[in-house]
C-alpha positions in Angstrom: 32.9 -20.8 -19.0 29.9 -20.0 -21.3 26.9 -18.2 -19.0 23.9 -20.0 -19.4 22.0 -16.9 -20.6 24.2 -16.4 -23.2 22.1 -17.2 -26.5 19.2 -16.9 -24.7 16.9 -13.8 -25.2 15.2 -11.9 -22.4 11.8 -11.1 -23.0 11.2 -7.4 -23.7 9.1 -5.7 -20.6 6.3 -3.3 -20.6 3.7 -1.5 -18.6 0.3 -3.2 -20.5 -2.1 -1.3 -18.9 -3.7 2.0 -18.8 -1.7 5.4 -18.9 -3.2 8.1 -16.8 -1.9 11.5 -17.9 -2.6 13.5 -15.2 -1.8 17.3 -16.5 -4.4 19.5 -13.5 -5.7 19.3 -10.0 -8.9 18.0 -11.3 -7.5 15.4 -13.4 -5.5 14.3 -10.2 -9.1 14.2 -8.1 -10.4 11.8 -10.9 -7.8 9.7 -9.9 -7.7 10.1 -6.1 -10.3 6.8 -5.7 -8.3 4.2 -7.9 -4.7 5.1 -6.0 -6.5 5.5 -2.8 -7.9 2.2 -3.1 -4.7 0.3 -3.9 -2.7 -1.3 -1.3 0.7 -1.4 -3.0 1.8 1.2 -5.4 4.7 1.3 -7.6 6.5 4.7 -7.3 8.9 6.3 -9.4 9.7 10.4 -10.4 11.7 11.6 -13.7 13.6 15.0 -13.2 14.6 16.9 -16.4 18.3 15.5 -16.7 21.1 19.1 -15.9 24.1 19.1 -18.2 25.4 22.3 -16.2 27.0 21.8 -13.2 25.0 22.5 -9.8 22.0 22.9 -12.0 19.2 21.0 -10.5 15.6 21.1 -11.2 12.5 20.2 -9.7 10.8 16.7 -10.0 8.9 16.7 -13.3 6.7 13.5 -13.4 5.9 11.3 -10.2 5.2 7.7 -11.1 2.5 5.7 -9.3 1.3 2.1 -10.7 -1.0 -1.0 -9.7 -1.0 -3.9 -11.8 -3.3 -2.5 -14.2 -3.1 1.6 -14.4 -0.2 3.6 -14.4 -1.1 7.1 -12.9 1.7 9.4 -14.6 1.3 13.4 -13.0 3.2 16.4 -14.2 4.1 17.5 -10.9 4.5 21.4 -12.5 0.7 21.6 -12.9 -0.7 20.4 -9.6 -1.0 22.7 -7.3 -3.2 21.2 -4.7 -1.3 18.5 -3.5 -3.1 17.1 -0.2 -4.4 14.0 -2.8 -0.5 12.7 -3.2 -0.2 13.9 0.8 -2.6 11.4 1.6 -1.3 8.5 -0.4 2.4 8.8 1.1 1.5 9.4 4.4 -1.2 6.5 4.4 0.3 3.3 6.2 -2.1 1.3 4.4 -0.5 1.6 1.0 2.7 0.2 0.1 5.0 2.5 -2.2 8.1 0.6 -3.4 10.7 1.3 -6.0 14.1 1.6 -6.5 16.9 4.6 -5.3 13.8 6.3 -3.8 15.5 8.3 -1.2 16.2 10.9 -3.0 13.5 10.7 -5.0 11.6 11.4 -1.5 14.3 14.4 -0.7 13.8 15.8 -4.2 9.7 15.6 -3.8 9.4 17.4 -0.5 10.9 20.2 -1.9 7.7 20.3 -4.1 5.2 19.6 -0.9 5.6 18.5 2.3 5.0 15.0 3.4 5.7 12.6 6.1 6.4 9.1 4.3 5.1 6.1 5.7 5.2 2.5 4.1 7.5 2.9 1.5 9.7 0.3 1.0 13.3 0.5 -1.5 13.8 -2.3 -3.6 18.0 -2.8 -3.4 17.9 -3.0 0.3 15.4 -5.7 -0.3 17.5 -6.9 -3.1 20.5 -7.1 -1.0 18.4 -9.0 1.7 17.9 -11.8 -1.0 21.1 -12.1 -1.7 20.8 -10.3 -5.7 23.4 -9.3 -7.3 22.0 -6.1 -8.9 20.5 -3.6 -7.2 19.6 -1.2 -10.3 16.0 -1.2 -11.8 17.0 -2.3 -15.2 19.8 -5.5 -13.4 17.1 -6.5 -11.2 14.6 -6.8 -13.6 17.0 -9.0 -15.8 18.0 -11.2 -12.2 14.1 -11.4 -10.8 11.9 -11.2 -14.1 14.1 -12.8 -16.5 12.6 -9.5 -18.4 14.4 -6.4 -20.1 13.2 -3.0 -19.7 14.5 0.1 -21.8 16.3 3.5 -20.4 16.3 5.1 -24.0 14.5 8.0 -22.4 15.5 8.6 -19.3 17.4 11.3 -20.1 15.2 13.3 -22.1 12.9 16.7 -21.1 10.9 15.5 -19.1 9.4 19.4 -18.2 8.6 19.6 -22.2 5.2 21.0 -23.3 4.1 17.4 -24.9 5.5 14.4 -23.6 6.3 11.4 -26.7 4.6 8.0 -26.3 8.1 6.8 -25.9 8.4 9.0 -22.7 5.2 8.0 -21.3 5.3 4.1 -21.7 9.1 4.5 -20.3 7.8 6.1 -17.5 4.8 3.8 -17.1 7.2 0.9 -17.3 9.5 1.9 -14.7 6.9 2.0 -11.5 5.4 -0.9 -13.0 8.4 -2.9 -13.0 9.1 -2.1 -9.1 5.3 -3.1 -8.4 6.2 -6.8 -10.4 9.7 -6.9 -8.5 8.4 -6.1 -5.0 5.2 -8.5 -5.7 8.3 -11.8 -7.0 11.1 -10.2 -4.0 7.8 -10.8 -1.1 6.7 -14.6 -2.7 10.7 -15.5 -2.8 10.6 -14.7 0.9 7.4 -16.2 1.9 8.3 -19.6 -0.2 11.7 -19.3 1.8 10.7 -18.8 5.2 7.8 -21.4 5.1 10.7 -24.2 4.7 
């Protein structure tokens, strides 16, 4: 039997908006007032990818993004981290995205936090009944959209990040903001009936 996407192409997503590159404590203080004043964020983290065995290293890039601004900080030149602190411990804010556990485990190693309102996307997924639970499937299931891993498994800890890197990473909160925001309406349309 012939799937009824075959033939069909997805439509290519990406983050539209604007790319904060946020490389100091100051630039991350600019920023304090636009995430502080969101109420959901879309979270992600990129790790320099280990080819040696038991070789592990630090978060590299945390990921937060509204609708229109993707806030991209290189977590290896912030040292004052009370800002991000504030954000994940704020019950106000929603932080969703996908396999975030130990994203969470990885980023308290950096600074310590205690998270509040942040909500994972598969066991959400799961709820409604998907039938992929990665990033990439459930953007294919729930946006009809394609999104792009090419760099995932680049340096992420390198002196200059590409535009590749940075639109990748962009992308990827982004998309869990747009998931989380179509997941919510699917369940408020289906538990009005």
């Amino acid at each position: 039997m012939k799937n009824q996407d075959d033939g069909i192409k997805k439509k290519f997503l990406s983050f539209e908006g604007k790319i904060h590159l946020i490389c100091s404590d100051g630039e991350l203080s600019a920023a304090a007032p636009g995430l502080n004043s969101a109420s959901i964020l879309g979270f992600d983290t990129e790790t320099r990818p280990s080819f040696v065995k038991g070789q592990i290293y630090k978060v590299a890039l945390l990921q937060l993004s509204t609708e229109s601004d993707a806030y991209l900080i290189r977590l290896h030149r912030i040292s004052q981290f009370h800002i991000l602190i504030n954000i994940f411990e704020n019950t106000q804010i929603i932080k969703v995205g996908v396999a975030i556990r130990d994203d969470l485990k990885t980023l308290k190693k950096a600074f310590n936090f205690e998270q509040q309102n942040f909500i994972e996307l598969q066991a959400l997924a799961k709820a409604k009944g998907l039938n992929k639970f990665g990033l990439k499937g459930m953007a294919e299931e729930v946006l009809q959209g394609s999104i792009t891993k090419g760099p995932k498994m680049t340096n992420w800890e390198a002196q200059v990040l590409t535009d590749r890197q940075l639109m990748y990473a962009a992308t990827d909160a982004w998309i869990g903001l747009k998931l989380f925001e179509k997941l919510a309406a699917y369940h408020t349309a289906h538990t009005k009936k």
